[in-house]
C-alpha positions in Angstrom: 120.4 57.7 79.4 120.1 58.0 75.9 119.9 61.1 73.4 117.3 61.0 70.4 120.1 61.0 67.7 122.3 58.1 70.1 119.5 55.5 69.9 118.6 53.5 73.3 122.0 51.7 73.2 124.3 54.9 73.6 127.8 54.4 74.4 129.3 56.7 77.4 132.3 58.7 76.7 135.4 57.7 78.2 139.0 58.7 78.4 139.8 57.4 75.0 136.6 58.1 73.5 136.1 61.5 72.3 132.7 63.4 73.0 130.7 63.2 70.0 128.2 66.0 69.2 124.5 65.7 68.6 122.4 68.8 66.8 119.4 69.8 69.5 116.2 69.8 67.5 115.5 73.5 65.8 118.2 75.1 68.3 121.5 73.9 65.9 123.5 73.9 68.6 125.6 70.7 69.5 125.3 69.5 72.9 127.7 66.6 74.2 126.2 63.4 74.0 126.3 61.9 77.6 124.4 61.7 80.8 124.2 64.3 83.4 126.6 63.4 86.7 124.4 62.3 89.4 123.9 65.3 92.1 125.2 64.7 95.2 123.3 66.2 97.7 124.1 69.7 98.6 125.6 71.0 102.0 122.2 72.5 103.0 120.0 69.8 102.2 123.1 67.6 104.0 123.1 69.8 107.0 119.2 69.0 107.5 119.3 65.7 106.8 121.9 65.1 109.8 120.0 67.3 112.3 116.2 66.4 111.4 116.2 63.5 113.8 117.5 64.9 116.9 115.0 67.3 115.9 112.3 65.1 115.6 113.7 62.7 118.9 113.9 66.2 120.9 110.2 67.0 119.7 109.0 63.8 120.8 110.4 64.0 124.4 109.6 67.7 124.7 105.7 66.4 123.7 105.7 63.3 126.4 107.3 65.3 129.4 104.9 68.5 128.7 101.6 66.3 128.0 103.1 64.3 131.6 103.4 67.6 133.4 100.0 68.8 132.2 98.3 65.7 133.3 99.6 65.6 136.3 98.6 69.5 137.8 95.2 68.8 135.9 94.3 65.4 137.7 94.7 62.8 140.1 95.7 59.4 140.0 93.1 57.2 139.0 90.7 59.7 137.4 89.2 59.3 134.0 87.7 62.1 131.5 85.8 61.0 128.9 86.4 62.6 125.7 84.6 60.6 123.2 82.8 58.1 126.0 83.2 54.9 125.9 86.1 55.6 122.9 88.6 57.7 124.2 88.9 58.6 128.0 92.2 60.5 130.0 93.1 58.4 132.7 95.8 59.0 134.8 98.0 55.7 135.7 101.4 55.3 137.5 102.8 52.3 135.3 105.5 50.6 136.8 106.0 48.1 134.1 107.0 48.6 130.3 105.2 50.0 127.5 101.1 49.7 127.6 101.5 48.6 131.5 103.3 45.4 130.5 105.4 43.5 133.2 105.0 45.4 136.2 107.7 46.0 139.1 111.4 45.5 136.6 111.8 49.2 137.0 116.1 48.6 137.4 115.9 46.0 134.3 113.4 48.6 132.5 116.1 51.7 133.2 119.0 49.8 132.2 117.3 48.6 129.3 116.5 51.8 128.0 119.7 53.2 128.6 121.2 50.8 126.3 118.6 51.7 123.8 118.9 55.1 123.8 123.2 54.4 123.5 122.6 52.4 120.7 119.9 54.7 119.0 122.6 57.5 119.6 125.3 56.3 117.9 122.8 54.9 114.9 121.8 58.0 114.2 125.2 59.5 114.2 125.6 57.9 110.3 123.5 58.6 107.7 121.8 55.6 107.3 118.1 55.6 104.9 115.1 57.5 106.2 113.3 55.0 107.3 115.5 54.5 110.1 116.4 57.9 110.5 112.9 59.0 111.7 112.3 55.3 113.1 115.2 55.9 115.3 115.1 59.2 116.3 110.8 58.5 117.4 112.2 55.6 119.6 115.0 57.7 121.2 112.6 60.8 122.1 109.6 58.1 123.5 112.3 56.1 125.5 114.1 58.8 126.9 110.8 60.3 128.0 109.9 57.4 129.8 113.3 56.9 131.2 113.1 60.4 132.6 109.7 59.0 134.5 110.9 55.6 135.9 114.6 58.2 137.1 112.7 60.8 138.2 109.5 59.1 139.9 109.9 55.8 140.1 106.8 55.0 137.5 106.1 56.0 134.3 102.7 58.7 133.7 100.3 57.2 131.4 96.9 58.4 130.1 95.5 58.2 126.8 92.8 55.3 127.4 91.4 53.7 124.5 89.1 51.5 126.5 89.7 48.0 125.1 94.1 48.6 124.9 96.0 49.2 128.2 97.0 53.3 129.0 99.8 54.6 127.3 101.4 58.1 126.7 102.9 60.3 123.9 106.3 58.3 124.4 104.9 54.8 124.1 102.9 55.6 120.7 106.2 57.2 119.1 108.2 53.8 120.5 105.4 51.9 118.8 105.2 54.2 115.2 109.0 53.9 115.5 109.4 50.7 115.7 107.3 49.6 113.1 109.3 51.9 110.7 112.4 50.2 111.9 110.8 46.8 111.0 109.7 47.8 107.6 113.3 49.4 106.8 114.8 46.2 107.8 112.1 44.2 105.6 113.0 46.6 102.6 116.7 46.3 102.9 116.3 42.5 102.7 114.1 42.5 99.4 
């Protein structure tokens, strides 16, 4: 930071260096010539900050479980509706396997699994690490624990948006996925 009178190459004030005085154009009043302090950020905007992911994780989960619920007094399983035909169908599926239908009948390795992952998400977000991992972090923690309430609660996990050329998958499984790929491009940015 440098003032108009100081020249690019402006020396900042220290203890032993008195504040020198530069005229503001047209005003004659003397200003000190340093830079501002940084801001740090205020309580409020702190306070936000701290809570917007469990926020956003407790939005997530509310979304899976209610979409779940809806699905499943609306249809039975196996049944498809076409919304865009061909494109996008609801089709209701009892997944026992991961994410996307992936490696069926591991439901005790998948629970404990995402148990750990939700410990370790919780005590990650408990910092105040960037934003990136922030929103990352709290999308995974909402979409697992939604799907961990499934496999506890049912023994299989509801799936049901069917793009017709990916496996089913649910409002939990696309914020694990949108998640995850934030975590991966915080952790590719904190390398650069």
């Amino acid at each position: 930071c440098a003032s108009p009178a100081s020249g690019p190459k402006s020396k900042r004030p220290n203890a032993r260096t008195p504040l020198t005085t530069t005229t503001a154009r047209g005003s004659g009043l003397g200003a000190p010539d340093r830079c501002p302090e940084p801001t740090a950020l205020s309580p409020e905007r702190g306070r936000v900050l701290k809570h917007a992911p469990w926020l956003i994780a407790v939005c997530t989960l509310v979304a899976d479980q209610a979409t779940k619920a809806l699905l499943a007094v609306s249809m039975t399983p196996g049944q498809s509706l076409p919304l865009i035909p061909q494109v996008l169908h609801l089709t209701y599926v009892q997944n026992t396997g991961a994410a996307f239908g992936l490696l069926k009948g591991y439901q005790a390795l998948f629970i404990v699994f995402s148990i750990l992952v939700i410990a370790w998400l919780i005590r990650e977000l408990r910092g105040t690490p960037a934003p990136r991992l922030l929103w990352g972090g709290a999308l995974v923690w909402g979409g697992a624990a939604g799907n961990l309430i499934d496999r506890m609660r049912l023994g299989y996990v509801v799936d049901f948006i069917d793009c017709r050329v990916w496996p089913v998958f649910n409002v939990g499984d696309s914020a694990i996925t949108v998640g995850v790929i934030l975590l991966l491009w915080h952790s590719f940015f904190k390398r650069r």
